[in-house]
N, C-alpha and C positions, 0 to 999 in steps of 0.2 A: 687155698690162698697163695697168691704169690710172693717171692722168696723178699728180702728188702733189698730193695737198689736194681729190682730187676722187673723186665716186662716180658708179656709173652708174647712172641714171633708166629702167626700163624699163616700158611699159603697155599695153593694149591697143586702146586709140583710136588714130587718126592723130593726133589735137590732143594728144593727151597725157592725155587721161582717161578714163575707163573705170579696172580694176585693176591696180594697177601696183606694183613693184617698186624697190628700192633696192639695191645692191651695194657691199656695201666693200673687195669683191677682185675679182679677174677671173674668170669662170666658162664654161664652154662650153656648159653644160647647164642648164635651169630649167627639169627635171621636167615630167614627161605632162602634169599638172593645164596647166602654162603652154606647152605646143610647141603650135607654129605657131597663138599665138593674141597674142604680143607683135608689133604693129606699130609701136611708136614706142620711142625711145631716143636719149639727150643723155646727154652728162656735166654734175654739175653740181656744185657746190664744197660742201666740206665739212671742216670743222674737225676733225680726228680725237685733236685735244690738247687739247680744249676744248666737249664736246658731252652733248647728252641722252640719257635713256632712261626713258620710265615703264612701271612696273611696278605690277600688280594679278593680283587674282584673285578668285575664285566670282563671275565674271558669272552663272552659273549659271541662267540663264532655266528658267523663268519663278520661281524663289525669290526671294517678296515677302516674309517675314517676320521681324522681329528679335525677336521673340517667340514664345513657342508660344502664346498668346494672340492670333496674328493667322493669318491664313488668308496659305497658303505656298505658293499656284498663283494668285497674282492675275494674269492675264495683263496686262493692261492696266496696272497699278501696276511688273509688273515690264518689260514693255517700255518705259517711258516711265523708271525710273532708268538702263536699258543708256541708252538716248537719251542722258540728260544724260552718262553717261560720254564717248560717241562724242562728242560736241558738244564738249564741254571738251577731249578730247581734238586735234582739229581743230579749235580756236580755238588751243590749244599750238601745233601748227604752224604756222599762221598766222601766229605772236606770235613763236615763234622760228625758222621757218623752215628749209630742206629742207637746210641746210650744218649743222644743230646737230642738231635732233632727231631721234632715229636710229629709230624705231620704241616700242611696247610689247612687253612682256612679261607674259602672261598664267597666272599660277602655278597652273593646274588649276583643277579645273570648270567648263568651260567652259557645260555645262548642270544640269538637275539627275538627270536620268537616261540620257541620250542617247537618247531618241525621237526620230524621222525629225521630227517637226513643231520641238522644242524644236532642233536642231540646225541646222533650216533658218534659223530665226529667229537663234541666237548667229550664222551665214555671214549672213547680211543686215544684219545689225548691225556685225560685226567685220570683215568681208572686204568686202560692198560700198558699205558706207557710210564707213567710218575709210577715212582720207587717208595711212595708213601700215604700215610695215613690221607684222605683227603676230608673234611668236614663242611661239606656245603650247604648255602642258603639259600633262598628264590627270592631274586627279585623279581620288579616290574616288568622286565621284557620277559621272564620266565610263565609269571601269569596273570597280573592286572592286564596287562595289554593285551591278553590274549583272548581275554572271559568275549563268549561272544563273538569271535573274532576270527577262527579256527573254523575250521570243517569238522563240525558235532562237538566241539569244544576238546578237540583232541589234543591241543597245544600243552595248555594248560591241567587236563588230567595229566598226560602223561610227565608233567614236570614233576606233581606234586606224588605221582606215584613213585616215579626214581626217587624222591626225593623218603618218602615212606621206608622202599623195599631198601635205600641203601643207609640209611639211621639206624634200622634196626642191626645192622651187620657189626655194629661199632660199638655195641655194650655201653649205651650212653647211661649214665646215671637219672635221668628223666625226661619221659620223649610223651606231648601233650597232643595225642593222638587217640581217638576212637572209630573203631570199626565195625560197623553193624554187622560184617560178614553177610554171605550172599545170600539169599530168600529169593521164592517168588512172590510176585505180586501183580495180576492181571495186567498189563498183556506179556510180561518177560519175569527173567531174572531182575534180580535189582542190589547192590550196597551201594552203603550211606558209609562217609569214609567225614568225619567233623573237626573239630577243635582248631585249633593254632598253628598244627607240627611245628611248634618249638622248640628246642630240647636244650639240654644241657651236659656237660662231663667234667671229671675232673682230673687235674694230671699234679700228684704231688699236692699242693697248698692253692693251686691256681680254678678257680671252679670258670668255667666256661660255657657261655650260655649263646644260641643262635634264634635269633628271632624273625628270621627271614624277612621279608619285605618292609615293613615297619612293627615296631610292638604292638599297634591299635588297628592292625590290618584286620576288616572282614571283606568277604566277598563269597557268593554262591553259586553254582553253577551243575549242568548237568551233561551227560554227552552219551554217546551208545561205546561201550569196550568191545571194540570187534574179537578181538583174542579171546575174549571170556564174553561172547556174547550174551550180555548182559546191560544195564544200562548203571551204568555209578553216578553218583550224585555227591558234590563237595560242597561243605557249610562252611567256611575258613571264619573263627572267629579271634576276637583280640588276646591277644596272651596276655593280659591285665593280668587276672587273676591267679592264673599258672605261675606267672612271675614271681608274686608276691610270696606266694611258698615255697616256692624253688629256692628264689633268695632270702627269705627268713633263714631256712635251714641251713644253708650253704654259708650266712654271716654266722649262725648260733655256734657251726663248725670251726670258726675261725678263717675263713679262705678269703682268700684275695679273689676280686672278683673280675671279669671282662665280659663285655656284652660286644656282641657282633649283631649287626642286622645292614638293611641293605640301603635304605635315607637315613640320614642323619637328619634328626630333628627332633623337638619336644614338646610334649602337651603338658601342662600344667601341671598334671595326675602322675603322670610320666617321670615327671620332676622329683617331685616328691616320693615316688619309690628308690630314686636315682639317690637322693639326698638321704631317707630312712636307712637302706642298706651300706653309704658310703661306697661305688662303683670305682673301682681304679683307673679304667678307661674302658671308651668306646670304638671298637673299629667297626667301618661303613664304607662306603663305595660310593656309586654311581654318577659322580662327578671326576667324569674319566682324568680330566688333567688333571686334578688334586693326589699326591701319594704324600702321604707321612702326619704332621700335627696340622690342623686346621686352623687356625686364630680363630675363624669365623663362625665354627659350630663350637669349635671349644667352650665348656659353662666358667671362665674366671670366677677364682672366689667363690665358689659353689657351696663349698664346705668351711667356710670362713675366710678370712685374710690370707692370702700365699696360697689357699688349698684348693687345689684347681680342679676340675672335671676334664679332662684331654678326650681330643674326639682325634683319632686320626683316619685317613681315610684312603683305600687300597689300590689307585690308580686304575688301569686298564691294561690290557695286554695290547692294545693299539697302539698304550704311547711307553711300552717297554721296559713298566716300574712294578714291584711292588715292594712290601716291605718282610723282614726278618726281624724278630724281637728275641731277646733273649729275658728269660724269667730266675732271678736270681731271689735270694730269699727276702728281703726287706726293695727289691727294686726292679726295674723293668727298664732295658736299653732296647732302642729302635735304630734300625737301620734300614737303608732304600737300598734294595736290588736294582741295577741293573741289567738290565737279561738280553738287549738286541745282541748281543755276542751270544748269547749262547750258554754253553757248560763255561764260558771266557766270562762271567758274569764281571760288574762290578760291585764292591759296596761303600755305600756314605754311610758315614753313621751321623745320625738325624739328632743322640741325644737320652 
């Protein structure tokens, strides 16, 4: 068990650098992607009544343009705004340091198609450059837009497989994921990889939950894995029901809750879980000029008179926002980054 008020550091250097890790509970496992490649680990203090979390989305590399008037594959314009994200972001730690701020949250798209080059690039950016926890979702450009659409559907596997090999590294408290593991079956190898990959964690009182593309997202699809030749096959079904006990448990425990996914939007059914469990806020994406509270998805009065549902929503790294929240014990402040400077960030506070 971990000691109180403290988290454990875990990396792959002996000095402590190289990629590494943060824990807010005790774990025994950190995933294929990280066995037997963690050589260093410390506990080190951490506020868990009084700490960070920022939150973004559509890094979506290489998407340079805020208009259709601009050319929307700049590679060089678009790796140099990720940069100022990454920078600003690890100036934040820096500035407040490994006992407050607890990682990002990255709301879908992580690219703009999942091609092997564009993905290498978001892993250089986000996994080996940032100095922290990262917790991402897949949106639409990740893999709606891709099913079908890719050469053997390779866009789209290989999003939802980073997206598997790297959950499992992060000791989530529940990850809605089955794998058939591999078999044959005339004329090849074959797994079946199904469910939702939704998942959820918790830091302190705050339970945290990623629902990638929308909560009622399905879609199916198949492709050939050249590296494990083999053929794998994705069933992506709604996280309805996953939800519904994740957040039973998570309200019975007393936690404050936050849903991230990548549209903002609601389905009737949706609602009514949203309303059963009492959700604190929602953070969402893909409406690149929007960073911070939404009027327009926000649910007013959801929870009675004055009792509002807030939806806020994570900007783009094209147009050089996202946000910082702080989680304090009865309340939650938001702030807008601004990052086209760099590690020179600014911030508003939103509230």
């Amino acid at each position: 068990m971990l000691a109180p008020n403290h988290a454990l550091e875990a990396c792959e250097e002996p000095d402590g650098n190289g990629v590494c890790r943060t824990y807010y509970s005790s774990t025994a496992n950190v995933g294929e992607e990280l066995n037997d490649t963690l050589s260093y680990a410390r506990l080190i203090k951490f506020n868990y009544r009084d700490f960070y979390m920022a939150f973004m989305s559509d890094s979506q590399y290489p998407w340079s343009c805020k208009t259709s008037n601009e050319s929307c594959d700049d590679q060089n314009k678009a790796w140099q705004e990720n940069t100022n994200h990454i920078q600003s972001l690890n100036a934040l730690m820096n500035n407040l340091g490994k006992e407050q701020l607890a990682g990002v949250v990255i709301n879908g798209d992580l690219t703009a198609f999942g091609h092997d080059w564009q993905f290498n690039a978001y892993r250089e950016l986000y996994h080996k450059q940032l100095q922290m926890n990262v917790y991402p979702g897949l949106g639409n450009h990740d893999i709606s837009n891709n099913v079908n659409d890719c050469f053997v559907n390779n866009c789209a596997s290989r999003m939802m497989l980073y997206l598997k090999d790297h959950v499992q590294t992060l000791n989530v408290r529940s990850f809605d994921y089955h794998d058939s593991g591999t078999y044959y079956e005339f004329p090849s190898l074959k797994r079946k990889y199904s469910k939702s990959f939704a998942y959820s964690w918790d830091i302190g009182d705050i339970h945290f939950v990623q629902l990638n593309n929308y909560p009622t997202y399905k879609n199916h699809w198949n492709g050939w894995n050249f590296g494990k030749a083999r053929r794998d096959y994705f069933d992506i079904q709604s996280a309805r029901k996953w939800l519904i006990n994740d957040l039973k448990q998570a309200s019975k425990e007393g936690k404050h809750i936050i849903l991230n996914y990548h549209i903002s939007g609601f389905t009737n059914d949706i609602k009514d879980i949203l309303r059963r469990y009492k959700i604190s806020a929602i953070f969402a994406g893909h409406l690149h000029p929007y960073v911070g509270l939404v009027n327009f998805h926000t649910l007013w009065n959801f929870y009675g008179p004055g009792q509002h549902l807030p939806v806020f929503l994570g900007g783009a790294a094209v147009f050089q926002k996202y946000m910082l929240v702080r989680f304090k014990e009865n309340r939650f402040e938001v702030s807008i980054v601004k990052s086209a400077q760099g590690a020179n960030y600014q911030l508003v506070k939103e509230g």
